[in-house]
C-alpha positions in Angstrom: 203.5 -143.4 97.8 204.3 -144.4 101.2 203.8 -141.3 102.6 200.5 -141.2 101.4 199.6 -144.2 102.8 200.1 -143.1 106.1 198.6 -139.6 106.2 196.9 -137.4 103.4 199.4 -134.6 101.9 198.6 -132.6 98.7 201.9 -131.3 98.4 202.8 -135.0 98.2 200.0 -136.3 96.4 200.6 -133.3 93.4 204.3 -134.1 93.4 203.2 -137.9 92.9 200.6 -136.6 90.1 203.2 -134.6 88.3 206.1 -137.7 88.9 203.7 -140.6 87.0 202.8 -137.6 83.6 206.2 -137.2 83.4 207.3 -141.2 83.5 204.3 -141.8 81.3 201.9 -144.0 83.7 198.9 -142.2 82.3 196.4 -144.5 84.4 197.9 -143.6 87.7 198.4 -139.8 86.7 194.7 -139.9 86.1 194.0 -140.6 89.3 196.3 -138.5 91.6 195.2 -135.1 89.7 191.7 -136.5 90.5 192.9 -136.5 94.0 194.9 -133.7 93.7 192.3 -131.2 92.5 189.8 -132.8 95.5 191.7 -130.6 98.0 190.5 -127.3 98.7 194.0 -125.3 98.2 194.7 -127.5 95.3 196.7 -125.2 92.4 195.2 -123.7 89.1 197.4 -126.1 86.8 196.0 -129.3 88.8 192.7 -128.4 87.0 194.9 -128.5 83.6 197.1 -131.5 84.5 193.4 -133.2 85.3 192.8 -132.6 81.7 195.6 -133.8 80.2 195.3 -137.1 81.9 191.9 -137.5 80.8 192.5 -136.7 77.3 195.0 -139.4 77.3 192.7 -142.5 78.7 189.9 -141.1 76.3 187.7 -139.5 78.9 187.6 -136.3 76.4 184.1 -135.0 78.2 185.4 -135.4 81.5 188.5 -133.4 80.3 186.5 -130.8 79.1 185.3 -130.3 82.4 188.5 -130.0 83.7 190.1 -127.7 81.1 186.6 -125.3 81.7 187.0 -125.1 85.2 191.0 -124.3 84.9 189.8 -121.6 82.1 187.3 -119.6 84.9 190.4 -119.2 87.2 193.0 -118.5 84.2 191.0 -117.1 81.1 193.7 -115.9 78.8 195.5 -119.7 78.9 195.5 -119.8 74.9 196.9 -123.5 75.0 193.8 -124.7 77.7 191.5 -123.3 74.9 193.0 -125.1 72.5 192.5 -128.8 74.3 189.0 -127.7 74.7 188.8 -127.5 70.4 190.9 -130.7 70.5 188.0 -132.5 72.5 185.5 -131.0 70.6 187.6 -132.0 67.1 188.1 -136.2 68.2 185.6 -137.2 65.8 186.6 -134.9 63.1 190.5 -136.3 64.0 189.2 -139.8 63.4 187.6 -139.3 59.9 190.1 -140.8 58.0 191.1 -143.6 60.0 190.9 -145.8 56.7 193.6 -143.5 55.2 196.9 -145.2 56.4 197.0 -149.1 57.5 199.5 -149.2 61.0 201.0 -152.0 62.7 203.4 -152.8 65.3 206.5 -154.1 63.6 207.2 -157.7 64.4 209.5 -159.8 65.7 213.1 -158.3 68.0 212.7 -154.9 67.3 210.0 -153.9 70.0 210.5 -155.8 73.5 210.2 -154.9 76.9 211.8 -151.4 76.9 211.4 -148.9 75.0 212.4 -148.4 71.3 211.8 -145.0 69.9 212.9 -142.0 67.0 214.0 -144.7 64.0 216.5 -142.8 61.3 216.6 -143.7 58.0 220.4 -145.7 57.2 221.6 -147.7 54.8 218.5 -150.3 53.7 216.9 -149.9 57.4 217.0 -147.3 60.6 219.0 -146.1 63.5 217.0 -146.4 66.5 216.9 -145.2 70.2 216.6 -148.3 72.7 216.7 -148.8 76.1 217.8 -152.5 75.5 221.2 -153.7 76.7 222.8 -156.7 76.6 224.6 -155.8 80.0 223.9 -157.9 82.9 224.9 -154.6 85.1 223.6 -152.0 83.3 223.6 -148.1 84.6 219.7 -147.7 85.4 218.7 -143.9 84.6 216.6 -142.6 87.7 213.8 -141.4 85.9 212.5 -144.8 84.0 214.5 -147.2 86.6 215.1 -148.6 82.7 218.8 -148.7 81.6 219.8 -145.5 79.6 219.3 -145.4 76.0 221.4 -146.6 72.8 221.6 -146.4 69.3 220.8 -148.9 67.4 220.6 -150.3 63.9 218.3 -153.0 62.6 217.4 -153.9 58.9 213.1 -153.6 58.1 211.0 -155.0 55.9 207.5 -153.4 56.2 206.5 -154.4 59.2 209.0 -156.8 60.2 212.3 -157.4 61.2 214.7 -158.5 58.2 218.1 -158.3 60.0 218.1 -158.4 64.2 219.0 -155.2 65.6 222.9 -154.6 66.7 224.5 -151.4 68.7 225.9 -148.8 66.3 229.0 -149.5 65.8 231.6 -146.6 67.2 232.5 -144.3 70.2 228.9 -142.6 69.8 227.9 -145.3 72.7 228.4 -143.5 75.9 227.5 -143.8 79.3 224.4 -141.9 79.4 221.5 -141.6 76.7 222.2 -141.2 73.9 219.5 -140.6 70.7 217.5 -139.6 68.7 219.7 -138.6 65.5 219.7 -138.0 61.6 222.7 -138.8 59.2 223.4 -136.8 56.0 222.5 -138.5 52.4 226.0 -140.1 52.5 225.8 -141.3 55.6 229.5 -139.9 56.5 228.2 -137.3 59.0 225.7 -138.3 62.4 224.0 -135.8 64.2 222.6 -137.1 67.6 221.4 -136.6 71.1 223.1 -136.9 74.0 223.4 -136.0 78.2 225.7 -133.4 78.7 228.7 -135.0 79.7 232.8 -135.0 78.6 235.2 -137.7 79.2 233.0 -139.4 82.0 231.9 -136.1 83.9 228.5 -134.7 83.8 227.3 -131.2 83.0 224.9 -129.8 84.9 223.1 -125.8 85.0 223.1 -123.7 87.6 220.2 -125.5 89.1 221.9 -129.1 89.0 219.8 -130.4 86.0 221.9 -132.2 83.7 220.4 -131.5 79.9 220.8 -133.3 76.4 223.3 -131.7 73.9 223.6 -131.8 70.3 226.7 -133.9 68.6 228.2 -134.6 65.1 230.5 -137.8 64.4 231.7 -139.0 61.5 232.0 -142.5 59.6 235.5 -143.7 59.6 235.8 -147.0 58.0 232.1 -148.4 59.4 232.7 -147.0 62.7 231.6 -144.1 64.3 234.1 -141.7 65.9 235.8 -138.1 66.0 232.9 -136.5 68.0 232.8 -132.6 68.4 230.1 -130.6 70.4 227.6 -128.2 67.9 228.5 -125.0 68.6 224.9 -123.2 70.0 224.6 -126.2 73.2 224.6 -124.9 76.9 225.1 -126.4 80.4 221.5 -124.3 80.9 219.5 -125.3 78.4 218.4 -128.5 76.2 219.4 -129.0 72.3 218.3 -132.4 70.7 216.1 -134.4 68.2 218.2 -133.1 65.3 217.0 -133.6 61.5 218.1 -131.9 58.2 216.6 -129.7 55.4 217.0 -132.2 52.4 220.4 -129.4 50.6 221.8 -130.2 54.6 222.1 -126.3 54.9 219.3 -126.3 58.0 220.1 -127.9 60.4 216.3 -128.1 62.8 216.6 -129.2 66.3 214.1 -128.9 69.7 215.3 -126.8 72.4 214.0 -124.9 75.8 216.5 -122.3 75.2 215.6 -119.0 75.8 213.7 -117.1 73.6 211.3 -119.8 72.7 207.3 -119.4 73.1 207.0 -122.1 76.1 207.9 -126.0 76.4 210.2 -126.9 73.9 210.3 -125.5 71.0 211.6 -126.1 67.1 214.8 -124.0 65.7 216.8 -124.3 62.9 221.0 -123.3 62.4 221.6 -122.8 59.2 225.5 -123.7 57.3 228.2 -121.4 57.4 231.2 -121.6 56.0 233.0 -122.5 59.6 229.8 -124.4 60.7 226.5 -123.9 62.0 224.8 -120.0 62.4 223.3 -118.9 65.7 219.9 -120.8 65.9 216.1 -119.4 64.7 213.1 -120.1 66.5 210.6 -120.8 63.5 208.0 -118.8 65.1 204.4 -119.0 66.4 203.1 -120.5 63.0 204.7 -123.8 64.5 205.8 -123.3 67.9 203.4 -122.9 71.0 203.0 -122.5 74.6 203.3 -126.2 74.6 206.0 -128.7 73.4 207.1 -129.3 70.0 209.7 -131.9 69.5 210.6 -134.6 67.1 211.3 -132.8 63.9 211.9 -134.5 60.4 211.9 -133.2 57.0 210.0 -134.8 54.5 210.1 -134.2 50.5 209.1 -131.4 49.1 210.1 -129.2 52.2 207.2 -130.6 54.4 208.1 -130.2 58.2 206.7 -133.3 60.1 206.9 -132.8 64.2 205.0 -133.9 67.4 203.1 -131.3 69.5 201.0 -131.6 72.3 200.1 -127.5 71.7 198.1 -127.5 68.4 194.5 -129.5 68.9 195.0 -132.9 68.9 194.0 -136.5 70.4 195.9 -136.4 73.2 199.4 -136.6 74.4 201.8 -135.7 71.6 200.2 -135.6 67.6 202.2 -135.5 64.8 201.6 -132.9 62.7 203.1 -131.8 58.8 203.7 -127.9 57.9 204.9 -126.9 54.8 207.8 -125.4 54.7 208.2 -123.7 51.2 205.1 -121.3 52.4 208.2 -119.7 54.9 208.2 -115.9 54.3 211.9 -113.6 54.5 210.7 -110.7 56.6 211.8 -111.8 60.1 209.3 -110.9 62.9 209.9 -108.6 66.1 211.5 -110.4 68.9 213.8 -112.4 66.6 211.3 -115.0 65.6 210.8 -115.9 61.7 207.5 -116.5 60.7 206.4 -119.3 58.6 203.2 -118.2 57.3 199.4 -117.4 58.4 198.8 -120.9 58.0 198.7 -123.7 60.8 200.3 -127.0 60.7 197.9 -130.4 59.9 197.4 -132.9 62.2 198.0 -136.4 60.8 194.4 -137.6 62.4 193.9 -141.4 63.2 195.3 -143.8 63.5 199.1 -142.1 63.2 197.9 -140.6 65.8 195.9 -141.8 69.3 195.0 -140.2 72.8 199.0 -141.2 73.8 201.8 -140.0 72.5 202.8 -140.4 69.0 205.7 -139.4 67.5 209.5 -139.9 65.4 207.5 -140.2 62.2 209.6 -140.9 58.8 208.3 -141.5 55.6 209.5 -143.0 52.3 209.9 -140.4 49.2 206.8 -140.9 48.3 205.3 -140.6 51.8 202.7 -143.7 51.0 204.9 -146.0 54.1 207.0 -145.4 57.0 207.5 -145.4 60.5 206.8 -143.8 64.0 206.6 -144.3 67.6 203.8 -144.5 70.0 203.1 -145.6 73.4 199.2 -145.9 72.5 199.7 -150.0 73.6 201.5 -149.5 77.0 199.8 -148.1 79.5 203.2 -147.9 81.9 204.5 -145.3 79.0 206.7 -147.7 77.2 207.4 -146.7 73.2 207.2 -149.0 70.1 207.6 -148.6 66.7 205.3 -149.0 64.3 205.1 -149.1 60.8 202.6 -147.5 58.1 201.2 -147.8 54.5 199.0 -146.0 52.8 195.6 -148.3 52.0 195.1 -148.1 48.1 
C-alpha cells in the first residue's frame, strides 16, 4: 500500500489484490483486481480473480463479464465455466430461502475474532477461535489476529447456555490449532494443527509451514498423549478431519499430490495398526477448485464446502451421498463416487461469502455452520439453523 501511493506498480498492485482474497477483505480485493486487470500486461488469472471478487460483493453480472473475458484467453478453464453457470443459477440457488430459518447465535460465543468449524461434544461443540485471554498473545502474520484455539461452549439453539472455556489438555499449542472431530465416545480427538514438535516448526522445501493431522486421547477430562497420523508431510497440508459414522474412514482435506487442484477431500480407511494410505474420492466431488470442511451426516451423506461446483460465491456447502460410491477404482488412483454431482444447500446456508463447518442434528432439521456473510474484513461466525415447519 505505501508503495502504491507513491508510484503505480502492477506487480505490486496484483500482489496487494491476491494479499486482501486470501485475508478475506472482499471489498478491497474487489477493487485492486479492478485495478489490476486496468494494466495492459495484466495476467490471465487477474480477469478470474476479478470474478471471484465480484461474485462475492453480489455484482454476479459484472462477474460474468470478467469470467467471459478470462474464458477468450483460456477456453478450456472448466472451473471459469462453471462460475459463469453459478451466476447464471443465483436465483435458482435462492428458491428455497424459506426452507431453513438461520441466525447468528447469541450472546459470548461470536465476538471480535473469529469463531469457526463447531464439533459436536458432550451436550454442545468444540470450536476453533481466535480469542485469547492473553494479554501478550503470539499474533499469526497472516490475520495480525492471535492464532487459533479450541474451544468448548454449551448451545442452546441459538444461544449460549454455558460460556465458552479452552479445551482442557496439551492439545493447546503454540500455533493454530483446529478444526477437529471426536469419536461417539468422545475418548479419541482428531484435530488440526501447524506443523510443529516440541516448540520447533516444520517447514517444506519451500519454507511454508503447513497444518498436520493429530489424534489425542481423553485421560481423566483432559486431553493428552498426542501422536502424529501417519500419511502428514513437511510438503504438503492434511486437516479438517471428520469420521464415517462405523469410525473406519477417516475423511480429511489435503493439497497432497495426486489431487485434482486446490484442496482436495480424501479418506484413510482403519487398519489393524492404524490408518491405510489415503484415497482421493475422485472428480464426482473433488474439482479444480477447493473442497474442504468435510463432515458426515446420517445416512452416509457427505456435507463439504467448495468454491468448484456452481455456487453463490466464495465457499458453498454442498451434501453428496455417499452410499451411491461404486468399488471399481478409477485409473490414476482416484475412486469414483458416482455419475452424480453433489447438491448445493442453496440460500440462506449459503450466501455470496463463504459458508462453511456445517453440522446437523440426526435428524438434520437444526444445526450449525460458519459464515463470514456479516463481516466484510473476512471475520467468521457461527450460526445456527432450523428447519421452518
Amino acid at each position: 500500500s505505501k508503495v502504491l501511493e507513491k508510484k503505480s506498480d502492477y506487480g505490486v498492485t496484483q500482489r496487494l489484490a491476491d494479499c486482501y482474497t486470501r485475508t478475506g477483505d472482499k471489498k478491497m480485493a474487489e477493487i485492486m483486481w479492478k485495478k489490476a486487470v486496468s494494466y495492459p500486461q495484466h495476467a490471465h488469472s487477474d480477469l478470474y480473480n476479478l470474478g471471484l471478487a465480484l461474485m462475492q460483493v453480489k455484482k454476479y453480472d459484472d462477474a460474468k463479464v470478467a469470467f467471459g473475458r478470462y474464458l477468450q484467453l483460456a477456453p478450456n478453464d472448466h472451473l471459469a465455466t462453471h462460475r459463469i453457470i453459478s451466476c447464471d443459477s443465483v436465483t435458482a440457488f435462492q428458491q428455497d430461502s424459506f426452507l431453513y430459518a438461520v441466525s447468528k447465535v447469541a450472546g459470548p460465543l461470536n465476538n471480535e475474532v473469529s469463531n469457526y468449524s463447531p464439533a459436536w461434544y458432550g451436550d454442545g461443540v468444540v470450536f476453533t477461535s481466535e480469542r485469547t485471554s492473553d494479554p501478550k498473545p503470539k499474533i499469526a502474520e497472516w490475520t495480525h489476529h492471535p492464532y487459533t484455539d479450541l474451544y468448548e461452549a454449551v448451545l442452546d439453539g441459538d444461544s449460549v447456555r454455558v460460556a465458552p472455556k479452552q479445551l482442557n489438555g496439551t492439545i493447546d499449542g503454540l500455533y493454530h490449532e483446529g478444526p477437529v472431530v471426536f469419536t461417539q465416545d468422545q475418548k479419541i480427538v482428531y484435530f488440526t494443527r501447524s506443523n510443529y514438535v516440541k516448540r520447533k516448526r516444520g517447514k517444506s522445501d519451500d519454507y511454508v509451514n503447513n497444518l498436520k493431522l493429530f489424534q489425542a486421547e481423553n485421560r481423566s477430562g483432559m486431553w493428552m498423549d498426542i501422536t502424529e497420523l501417519p500419511f502428514n508431510s513437511d510438503d504438503f497440508s492434511c486437516g479438517h478431519p471428520a469420521l464415517s459414522k462405523d469410525e473406519q474412514e477417516l475423511y480429511f482435506v489435503s493439497d497432497r499430490p495426486g489431487g485434482f487442484g486446490g484442496t482436495d477431500i480424501w479418506k484413510a480407511r482403519k487398519t489393524a495398526t492404524g490408518w491405510g494410505s489415503p484415497e482421493n474420492l475422485g472428480k464426482s466431488i473433488n474439482t479444480a477448485g477447493n473442497e474442504m470442511f468435510p463432515w458426515m451426516g446420517d445416512g452416509e451423506v457427505l456435507y463439504f464446502a467448495s468454491d468448484g461446483w456452481p455456487g453463490l460465491g466464495g465457499l458453498d456447502v454442498f451434501r453428496f451421498s455417499m452410499q451411491a460410491a461404486m468399488n471399481q477404482p478409477e485409473s490414476g488412483g482416484h475412486t469414483p463416487i458416482s455419475v452424480q454431482e453433489p447438491v448445493n444447500m442453496k440460500y440462506p446456508l449459503n450466501s455470496p461469502r463463504d459458508d462453511f463447518g456445517y453440522i446437523a442434528d440426526a435428524e438434520n432439521k437444526t444445526g450449525y455452520f460458519s459464515s463470514n456473510r456479516n463481516r466484510i474484513e473476512g471475520i467468521d461466525d457461527i450460526f445456527y439453523f432450523a428447519t421452518v415447519p
